[in-house]
C-alpha positions as a printed NumPy array, in Angstrom:
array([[  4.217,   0.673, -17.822],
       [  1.02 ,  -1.007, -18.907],
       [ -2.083,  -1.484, -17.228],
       [ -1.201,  -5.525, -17.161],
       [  1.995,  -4.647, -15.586],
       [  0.638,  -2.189, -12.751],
       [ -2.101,  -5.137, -12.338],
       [  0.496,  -7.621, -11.885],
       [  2.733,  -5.306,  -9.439],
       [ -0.254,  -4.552,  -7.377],
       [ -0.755,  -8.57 ,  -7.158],
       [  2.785,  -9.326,  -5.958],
       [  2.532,  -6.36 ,  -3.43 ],
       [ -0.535,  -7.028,  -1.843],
       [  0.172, -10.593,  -0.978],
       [  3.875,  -9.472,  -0.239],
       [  2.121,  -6.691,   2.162],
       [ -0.411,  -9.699,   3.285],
       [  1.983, -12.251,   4.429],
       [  4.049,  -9.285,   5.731],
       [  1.516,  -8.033,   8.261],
       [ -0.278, -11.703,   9.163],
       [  3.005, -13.854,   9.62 ],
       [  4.42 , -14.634,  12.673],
       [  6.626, -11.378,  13.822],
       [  9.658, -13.303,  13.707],
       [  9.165, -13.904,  10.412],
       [  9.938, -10.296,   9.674],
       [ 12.678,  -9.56 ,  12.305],
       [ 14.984,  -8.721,   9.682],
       [ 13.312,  -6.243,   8.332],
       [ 14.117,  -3.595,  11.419],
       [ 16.693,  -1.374,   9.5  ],
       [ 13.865,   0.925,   8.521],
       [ 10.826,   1.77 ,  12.082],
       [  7.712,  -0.294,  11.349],
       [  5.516,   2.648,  10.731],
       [  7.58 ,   3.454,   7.989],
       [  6.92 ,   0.431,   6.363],
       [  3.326,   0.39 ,   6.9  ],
       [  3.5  ,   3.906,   4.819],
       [  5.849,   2.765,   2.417],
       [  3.966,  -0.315,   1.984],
       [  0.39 ,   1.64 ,   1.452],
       [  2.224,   3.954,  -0.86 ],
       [  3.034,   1.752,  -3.106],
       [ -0.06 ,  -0.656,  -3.012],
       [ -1.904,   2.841,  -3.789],
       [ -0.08 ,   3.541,  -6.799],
       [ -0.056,   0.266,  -8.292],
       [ -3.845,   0.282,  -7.637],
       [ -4.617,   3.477,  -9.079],
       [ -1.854,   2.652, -12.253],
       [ -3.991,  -0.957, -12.593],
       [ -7.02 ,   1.002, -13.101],
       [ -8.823,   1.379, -16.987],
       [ -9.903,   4.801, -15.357],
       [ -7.983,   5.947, -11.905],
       [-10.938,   6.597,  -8.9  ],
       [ -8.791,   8.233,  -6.527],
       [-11.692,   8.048,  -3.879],
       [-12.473,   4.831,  -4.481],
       [ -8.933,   3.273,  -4.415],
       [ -7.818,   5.374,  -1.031],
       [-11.246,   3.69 ,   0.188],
       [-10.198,  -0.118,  -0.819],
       [ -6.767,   0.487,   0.384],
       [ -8.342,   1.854,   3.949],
       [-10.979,  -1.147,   3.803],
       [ -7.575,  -3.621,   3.241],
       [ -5.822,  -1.767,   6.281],
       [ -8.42 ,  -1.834,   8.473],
       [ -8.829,  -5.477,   7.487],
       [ -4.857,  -6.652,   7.885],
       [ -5.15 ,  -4.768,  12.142],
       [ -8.685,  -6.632,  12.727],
       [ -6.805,  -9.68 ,  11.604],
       [ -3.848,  -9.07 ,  13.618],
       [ -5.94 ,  -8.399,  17.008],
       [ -7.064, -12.482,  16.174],
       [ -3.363, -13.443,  15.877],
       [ -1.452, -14.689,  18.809],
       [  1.973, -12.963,  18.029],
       [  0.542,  -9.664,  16.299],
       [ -0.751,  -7.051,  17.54 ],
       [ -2.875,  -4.669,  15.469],
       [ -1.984,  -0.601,  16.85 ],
       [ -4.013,   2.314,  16.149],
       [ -0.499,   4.3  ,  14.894],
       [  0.321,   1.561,  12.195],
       [ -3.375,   2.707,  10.974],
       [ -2.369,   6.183,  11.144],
       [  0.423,   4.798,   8.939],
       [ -1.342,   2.816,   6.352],
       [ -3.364,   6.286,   6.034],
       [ -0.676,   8.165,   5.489],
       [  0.778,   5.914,   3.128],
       [ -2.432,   5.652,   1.057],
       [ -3.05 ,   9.746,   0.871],
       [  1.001,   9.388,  -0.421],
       [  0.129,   6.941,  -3.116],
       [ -2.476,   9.455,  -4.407],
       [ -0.823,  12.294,  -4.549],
       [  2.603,  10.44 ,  -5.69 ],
       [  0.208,   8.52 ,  -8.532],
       [ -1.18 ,  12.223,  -9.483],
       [  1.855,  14.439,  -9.848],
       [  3.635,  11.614, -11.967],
       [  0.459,  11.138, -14.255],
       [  0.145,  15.226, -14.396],
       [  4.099,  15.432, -15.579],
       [  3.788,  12.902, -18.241],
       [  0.987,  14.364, -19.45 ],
       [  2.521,  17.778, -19.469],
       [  5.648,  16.182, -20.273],
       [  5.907,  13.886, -22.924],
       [  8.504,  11.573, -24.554],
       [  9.986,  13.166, -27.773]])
């Protein structure tokens, strides 16, 4: 995958991931196969990797930090919202999903390197 392509992916997720958390809870109802902190982890997971795969040079410091700044964000947010509430755990979450992302972004960048295509 290219740079472009990560950039792109990292687009659609994070306003996928934005409309996800700030929309009315309805909205998401049918999303309950899988517990909500899940997805809050699943969600930061992938935003993390995208970010990190979008960047010329990965930061893995600073792109945990943005993801954290965007999480803390999306529950502040929520508090404002009449049918949202913004929890503590889902941060927990988000954290966990970010820390993840990192490590999930690392070992598949350290086995392609090791690893190449013949």
């Amino acid at each position: 995958m290219t740079q472009r392509n990560f950039r792109i992916g990292f687009l659609i997720a994070l306003v996928v991931t934005t409309w996800a958390l700030l929309t009315s809870s309805a909205s998401v109802d049918g999303f309950t196969f899988l517990p909500d902190k899940i997805w809050h982890a699943l969600a930061f997971a992938i935003l993390t990797g995208l970010l990190l795969g979008s960047m010329v040079i990965p930061r893995y410091a600073i792109a945990a930090l943005g993801m954290l700044i965007y999480g803390v964000a999306m529950e502040a947010i929520q508090q404002q919202l009449g049918d949202r509430v913004g929890e503590p755990g889902d941060m927990v979450a988000n954290g966990v999903g970010i820390v993840i992302g990192v490590f999930a972004y690392f070992g598949i960048t350290t086995y392609r390197l090791r690893n190449p295509r013949q």
